[in-house]
C-alpha positions as CSV (number, residue, x, y, z in Angstrom):
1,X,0.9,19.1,1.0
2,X,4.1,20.2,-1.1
3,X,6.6,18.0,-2.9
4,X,8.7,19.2,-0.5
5,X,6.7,18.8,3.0
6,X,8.5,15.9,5.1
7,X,6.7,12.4,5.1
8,X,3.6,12.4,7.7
9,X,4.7,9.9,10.1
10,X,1.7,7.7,11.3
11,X,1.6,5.5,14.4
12,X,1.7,2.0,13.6
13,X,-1.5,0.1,15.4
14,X,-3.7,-2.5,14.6
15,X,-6.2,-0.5,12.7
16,X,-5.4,2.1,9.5
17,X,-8.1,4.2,8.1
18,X,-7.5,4.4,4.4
19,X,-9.7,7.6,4.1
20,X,-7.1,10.1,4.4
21,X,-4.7,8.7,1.6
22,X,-4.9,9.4,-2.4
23,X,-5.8,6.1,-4.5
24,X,-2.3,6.3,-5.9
25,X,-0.6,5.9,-2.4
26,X,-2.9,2.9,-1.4
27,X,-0.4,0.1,-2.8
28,X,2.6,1.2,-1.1
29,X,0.9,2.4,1.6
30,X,-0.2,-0.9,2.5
31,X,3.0,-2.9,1.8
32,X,4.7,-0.8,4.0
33,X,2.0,-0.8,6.8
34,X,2.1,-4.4,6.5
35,X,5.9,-4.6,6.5
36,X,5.7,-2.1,9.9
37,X,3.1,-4.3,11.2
38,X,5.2,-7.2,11.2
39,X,8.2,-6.3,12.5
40,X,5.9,-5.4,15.7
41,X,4.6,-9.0,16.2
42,X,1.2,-7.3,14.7
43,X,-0.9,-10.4,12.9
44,X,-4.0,-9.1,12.9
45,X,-5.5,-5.7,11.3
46,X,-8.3,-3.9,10.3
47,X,-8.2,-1.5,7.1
48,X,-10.9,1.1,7.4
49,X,-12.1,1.6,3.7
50,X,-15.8,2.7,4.3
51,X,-19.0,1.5,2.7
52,X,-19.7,4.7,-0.5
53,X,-19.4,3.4,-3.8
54,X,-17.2,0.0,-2.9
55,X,-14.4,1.1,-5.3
56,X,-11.8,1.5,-2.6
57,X,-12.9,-1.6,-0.9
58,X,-12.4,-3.1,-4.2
59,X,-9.1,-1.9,-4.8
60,X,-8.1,-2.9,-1.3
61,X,-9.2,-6.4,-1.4
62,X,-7.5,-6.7,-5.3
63,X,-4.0,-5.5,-3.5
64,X,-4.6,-7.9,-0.8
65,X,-5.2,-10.8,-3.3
66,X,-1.7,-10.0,-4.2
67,X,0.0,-9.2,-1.3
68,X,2.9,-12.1,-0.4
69,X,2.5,-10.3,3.3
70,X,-1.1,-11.4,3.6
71,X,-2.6,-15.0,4.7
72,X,-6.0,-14.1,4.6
73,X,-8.9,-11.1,5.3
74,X,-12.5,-11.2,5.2
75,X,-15.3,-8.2,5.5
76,X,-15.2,-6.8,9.0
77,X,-18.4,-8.3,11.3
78,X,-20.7,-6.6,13.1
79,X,-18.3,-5.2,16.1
80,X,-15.6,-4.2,13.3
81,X,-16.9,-1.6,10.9
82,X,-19.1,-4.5,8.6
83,X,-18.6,-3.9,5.0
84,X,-17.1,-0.5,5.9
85,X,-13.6,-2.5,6.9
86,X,-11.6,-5.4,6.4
87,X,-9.5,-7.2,8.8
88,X,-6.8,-8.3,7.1
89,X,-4.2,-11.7,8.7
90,X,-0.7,-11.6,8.1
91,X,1.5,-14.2,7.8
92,X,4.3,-14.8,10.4
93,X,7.5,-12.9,9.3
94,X,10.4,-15.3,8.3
95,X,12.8,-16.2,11.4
């Protein structure tokens, strides 16, 4: 895609698959999936990172660490994606 290609629009659900996106877009991609989430009453979500190497699962979970959107995440389970995701709580939006 060109510098000058419009953003790709992505529907907003409760489940993001971080495969498609470069390393350098994963920090403001989440903050502003997060930020979308929210203002649909989403709490709950489930990052799709994928088992490989568990670099971009790393990265993921340091960004999360950080995040001032997030309450709390753990590994996915057995009925959403194991180690290959992470669902991901976020905090109530401010009233």
């Amino acid at each position: 895609m060109s510098e000058d290609s419009p953003p790709v629009r992505i529907p907003i659900t409760d489940e993001l698959d971080l495969h498609t996106f470069r390393p350098a877009e994963i920090t403001s991609l989440l903050e502003e999936y997060f930020k979308a989430c929210g203002e649909r009453g989403l709490r709950e979500v489930r990052l799709i990172h994928g088992k490989g190497t568990g670099a971009l699962r790393a990265t993921v979970h340091s960004l999360l660490r950080r995040s001032s959107r997030v309450e709390s995440f753990r590994l996915g389970n057995e009925t959403s994606g194991g180690w290959g995701a992470t669902v991901v709580r976020l905090k109530s939006p401010p009233e």
